[in-house]
N, C-alpha and C positions, 0 to 999 in steps of 0.2 A: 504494500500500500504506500502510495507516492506522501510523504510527509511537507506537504504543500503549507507555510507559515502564511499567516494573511498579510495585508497591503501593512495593517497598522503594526503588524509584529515586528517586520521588517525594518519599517522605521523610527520606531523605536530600540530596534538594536541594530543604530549605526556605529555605534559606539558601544560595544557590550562589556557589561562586569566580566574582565579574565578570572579563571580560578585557579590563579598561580602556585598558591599553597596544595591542591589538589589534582591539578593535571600533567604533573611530570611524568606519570608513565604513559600515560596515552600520547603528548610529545615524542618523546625517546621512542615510540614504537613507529608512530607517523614519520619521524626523521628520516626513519629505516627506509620504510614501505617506502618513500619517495625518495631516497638515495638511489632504489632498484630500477623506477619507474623511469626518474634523473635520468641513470645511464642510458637504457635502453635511447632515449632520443641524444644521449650522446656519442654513441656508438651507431646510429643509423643516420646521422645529419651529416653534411661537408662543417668542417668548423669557421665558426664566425668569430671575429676579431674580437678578445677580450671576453670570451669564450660565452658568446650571445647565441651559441647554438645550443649553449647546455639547460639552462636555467626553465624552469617551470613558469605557466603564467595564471595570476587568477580570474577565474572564469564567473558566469552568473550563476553557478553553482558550487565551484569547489577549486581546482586545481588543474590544469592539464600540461598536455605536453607542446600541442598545437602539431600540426602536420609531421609524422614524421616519413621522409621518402624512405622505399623498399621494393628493389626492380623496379616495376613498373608502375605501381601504386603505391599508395600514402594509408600508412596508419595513424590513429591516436589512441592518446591514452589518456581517462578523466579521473580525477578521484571527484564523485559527486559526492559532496556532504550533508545533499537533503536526504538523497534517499539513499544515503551511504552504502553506493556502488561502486563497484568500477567496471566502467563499460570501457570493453576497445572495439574500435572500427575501424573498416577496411575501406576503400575506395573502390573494392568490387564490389561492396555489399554484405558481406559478410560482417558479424558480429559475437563476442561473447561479451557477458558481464559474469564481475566476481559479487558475492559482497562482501563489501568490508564491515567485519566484528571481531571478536578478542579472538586472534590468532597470531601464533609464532609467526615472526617474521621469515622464519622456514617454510615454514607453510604457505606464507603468502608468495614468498618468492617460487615455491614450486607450483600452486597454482596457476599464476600467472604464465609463466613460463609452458604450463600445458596450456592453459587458452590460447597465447601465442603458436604455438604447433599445430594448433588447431584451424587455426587460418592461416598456414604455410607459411608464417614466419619463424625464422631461422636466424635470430641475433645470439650473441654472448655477450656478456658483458665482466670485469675486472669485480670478483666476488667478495675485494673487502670493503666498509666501506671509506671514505673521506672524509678527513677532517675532528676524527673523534681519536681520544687517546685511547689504546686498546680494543682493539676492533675485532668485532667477530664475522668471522664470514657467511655472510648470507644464509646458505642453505643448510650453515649449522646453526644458525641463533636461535635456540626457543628458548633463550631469556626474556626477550621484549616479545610480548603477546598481551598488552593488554591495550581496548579501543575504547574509550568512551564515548556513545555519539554525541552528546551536549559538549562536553570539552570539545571537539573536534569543528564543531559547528560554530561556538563561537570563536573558535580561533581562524574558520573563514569570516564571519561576520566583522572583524577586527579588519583583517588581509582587506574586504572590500572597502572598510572607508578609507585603508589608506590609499589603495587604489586610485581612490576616487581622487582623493590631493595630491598622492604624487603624480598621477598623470597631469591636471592642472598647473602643479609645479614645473613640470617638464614641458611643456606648452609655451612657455618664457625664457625657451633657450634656443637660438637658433642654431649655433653652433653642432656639433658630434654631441650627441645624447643618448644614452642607452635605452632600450625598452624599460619599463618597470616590469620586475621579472624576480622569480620567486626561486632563491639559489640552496639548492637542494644539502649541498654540501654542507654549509655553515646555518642554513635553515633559518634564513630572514627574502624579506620584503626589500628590493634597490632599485634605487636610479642613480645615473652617474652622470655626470655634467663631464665635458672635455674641454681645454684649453687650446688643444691642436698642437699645443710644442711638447719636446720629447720630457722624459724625467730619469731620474738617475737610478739603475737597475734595482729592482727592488729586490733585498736580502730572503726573500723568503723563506723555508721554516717552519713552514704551518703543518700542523702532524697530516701524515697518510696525503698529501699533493704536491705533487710536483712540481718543485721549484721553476721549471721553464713555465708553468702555467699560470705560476703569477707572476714571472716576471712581465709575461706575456700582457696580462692584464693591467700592469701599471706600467705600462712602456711609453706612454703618454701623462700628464698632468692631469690629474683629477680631484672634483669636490663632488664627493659621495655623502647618499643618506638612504634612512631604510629604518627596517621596524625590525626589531628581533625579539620573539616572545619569551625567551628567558630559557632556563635549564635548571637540573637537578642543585648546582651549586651556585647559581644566580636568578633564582625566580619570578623576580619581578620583572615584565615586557617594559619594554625600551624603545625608543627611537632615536636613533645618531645619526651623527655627522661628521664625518673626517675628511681632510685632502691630504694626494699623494701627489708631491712630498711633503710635507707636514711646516708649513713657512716658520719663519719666526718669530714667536709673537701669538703664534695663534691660540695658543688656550687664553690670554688674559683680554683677548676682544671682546664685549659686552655683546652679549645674544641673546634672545626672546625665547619664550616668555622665560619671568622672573626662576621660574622651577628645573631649566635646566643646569647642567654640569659640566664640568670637564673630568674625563677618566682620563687618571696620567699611566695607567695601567694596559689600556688600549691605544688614549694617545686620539681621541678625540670626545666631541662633545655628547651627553645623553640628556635626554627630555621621559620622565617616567609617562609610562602610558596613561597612568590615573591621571595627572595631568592634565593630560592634556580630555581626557573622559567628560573629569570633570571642573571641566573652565565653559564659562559661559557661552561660548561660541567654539567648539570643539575642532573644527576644519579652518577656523581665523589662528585659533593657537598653535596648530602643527603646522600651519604655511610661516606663521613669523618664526618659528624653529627653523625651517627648512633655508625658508629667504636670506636669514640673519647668518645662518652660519655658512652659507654659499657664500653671500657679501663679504664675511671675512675673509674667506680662504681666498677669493677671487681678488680683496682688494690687496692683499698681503703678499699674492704672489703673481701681481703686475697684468691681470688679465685684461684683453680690448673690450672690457664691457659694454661698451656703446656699442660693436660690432657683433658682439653674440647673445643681445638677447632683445627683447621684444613685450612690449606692455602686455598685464592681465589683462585676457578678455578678447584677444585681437583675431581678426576673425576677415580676411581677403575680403569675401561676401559680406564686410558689415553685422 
């Protein structure tokens, strides 16, 4: 039975209570499932520059992959969070759905993997996964197996409003700009603004990824921001803001609203999601986060801002 929320549900949970203290395993298991999901379109795509070919998008339901080519045809892959399925599709027409409930990530990866054979697709993909210390591989973990569908649904509910601003935000740049796209690996929400000049090799180091893959990624000058829902040993959901290289000067710029921070630990700025939940105008206070800390990094490290960006609102057509 299709779990259809009404118009006023909806809108009232643009901005939803997270349950920080109570969704860490249903996270840690979701991570997984879309680590697996992740590759497969990263192993089926030609790769895009700053690796635009890997990253999940979110959808009016849930999460997907978006086209991925194979021979002749195109598959995808959704995690729908209404009716917490996951359907893949073919381009000949062919279809299966899983659905997603409390299962080992073993199970979900073998699963899947049958539905995939089942419509003669024929991928592999690298079975540990990325970005986490101590990893298990795949088709062994029946450690992570627990789904909660409410957690899981407000944590698209969340994903959509930022959507909603960062795409907005991204709108005001005219310049090289990333999609806003949902990265599997590190399991946050980005968009990334570009300067177009080169930057200085980045030392990478991040557990389980491949240092050519970030340097890959910050081979140009960037002011990044994104939503990251939190983990086992930092709970509380966040939104940042950093640029690479990181100018001089930049933690002690003054930036909006009054609740965010500077992490000298990461090395850039965060805005708590309550926050910004709850401030009176909830998409005015994540845009003056996003603006404020763009405008530093951008003033701090000599960008042509008159040449890369473009008034809120602006629209060819009027």
């Amino acid at each position: 039975m299709s779990r259809e929320p009404s118009v006023s549900t909806l809108e009232s949970n643009n901005w939803p209570a997270l349950p920080s203290a109570d969704w860490q395993d249903s996270l840690a298991t979701l991570h997984l499932w879309t680590q697996i999901v992740g590759k497969l379109r990263m192993v089926g795509s030609p790769w895009i520059n700053h690796s635009w070919s890997v990253p999940l998008y979110v959808t009016s339901r849930g999460l997907g992959t978006g086209p991925i080519p194979y021979g002749g045809r195109l598959f995808e892959i959704d995690f729908d969070f209404i009716d917490h399925t996951l359907p893949i599709r073919a381009s000949d027409g062919r279809s299966r759905t899983l659905a997603l409930r409390p299962m080992s990530v073993a199970a979900f990866h073998g699963a899947l993997f049958d539905a995939l054979r089942a419509l003669d697709i024929d991928l592999s993909i690298h079975p540990l996964p990325n970005e986490l210390p101590d990893p298990i591989p795949f088709p062994e973990d029946t450690v992570h197996a627990f789904y909660n569908p409410d957690h899981v649904h407000a944590l698209w509910q969340a994903l959509v409003g930022c959507q909603r601003v960062f795409t907005e935000f991204r709108s005001r740049f005219i310049g090289k700009v990333s999609p806003v796209h949902f990265f599997w690996g590190s399991f946050d929400l980005a968009v990334t603004r570009f300067s177009g000049e080169g930057a200085p090799a980045h030392p990478g180091g991040i557990p389980h990824l491949p240092d050519a893959v970030t340097r890959e990624a910050y081979s140009h000058e960037v002011s990044s921001c994104g939503f990251w829902p939190g983990n086992a040993d930092a709970p509380d959901p966040i939104f940042y803001a950093y640029a690479y290289p990181t100018p001089d000067g930049f933690k002690d710029r003054p930036v909006s609203p009054e609740a965010a921070f500077w992490l000298d630990q990461l090395g850039e700025f965060a805005l708590p999601y309550e926050a910004v939940r709850g401030a009176s105008d909830p998409d005015a206070a994540l845009m003056a986060f996003l603006q404020s800390t763009y405008e530093a990094a951008a003033d701090l490290l000599g960008w042509d801002r008159a040449a890369l960006e473009r008034p809120a609102g602006y629209h060819p057509l009027g």
